[in-house]
N, C-alpha and C positions, 0 to 999 in steps of 0.2 A: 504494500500500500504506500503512495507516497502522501506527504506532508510539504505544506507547505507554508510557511507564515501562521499557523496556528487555523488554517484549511485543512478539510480531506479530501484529496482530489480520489474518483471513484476506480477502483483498480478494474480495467474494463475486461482484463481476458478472465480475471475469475468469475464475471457477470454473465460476459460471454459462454466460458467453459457450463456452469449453471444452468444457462438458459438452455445452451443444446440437448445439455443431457435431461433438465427435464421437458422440455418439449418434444425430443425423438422418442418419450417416454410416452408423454399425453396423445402424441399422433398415432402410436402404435397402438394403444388402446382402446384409440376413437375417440377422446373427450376434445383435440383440438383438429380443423383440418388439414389435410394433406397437402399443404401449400408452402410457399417458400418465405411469404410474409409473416414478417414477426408480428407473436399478440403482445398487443399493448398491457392486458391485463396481468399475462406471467411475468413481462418482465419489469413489471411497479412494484410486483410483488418480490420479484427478488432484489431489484435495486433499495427497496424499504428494507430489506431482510440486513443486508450488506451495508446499510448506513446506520443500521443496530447493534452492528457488532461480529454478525457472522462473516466471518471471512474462506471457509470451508467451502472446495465448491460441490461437494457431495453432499453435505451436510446440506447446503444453498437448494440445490436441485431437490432432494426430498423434502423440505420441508414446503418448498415453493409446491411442488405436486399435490402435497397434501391439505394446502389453501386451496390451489385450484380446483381439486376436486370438490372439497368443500362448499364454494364461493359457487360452483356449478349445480351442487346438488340444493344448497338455501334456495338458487333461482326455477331449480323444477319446482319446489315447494311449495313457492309463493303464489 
């Protein structure tokens, strides 16, 4: 991660690495589609994860999966 002047600038290949692994995760399941466009929703979710402190990208990717599935099943519900 780097630092800057008392900033945190956002370390993007652990977001990156995160974001691929859980989205080839969600597409292979069916909960996101089979497209090449990033979802805006996975990766708020992990970019919020990674400005909390998680800096793991395995850690990043599963816990991101298991909001989105989440965040997907409250809106079947409603």
């Amino acid at each position: 991660m780097l630092v800057e002047r008392g900033l945190q600038v956002l370390n993007v290949e652990v977001v990156s690495d995160a974001y691929a692994i859980a989205a080839n995760y969600l597409r292979r399941s069916g909960a996101l589609p089979d497209t090449l466009a990033t979802d805006d929703r996975l990766l708020k979710i992990i970019v919020q994860m990674f400005q909390h402190g998680e800096f793991n990208r395995i850690r990043l990717a599963n816990k991101a999966i298991a909001k989105f599935e989440a965040m997907l099943e409250a809106s079947v519900l409603a």
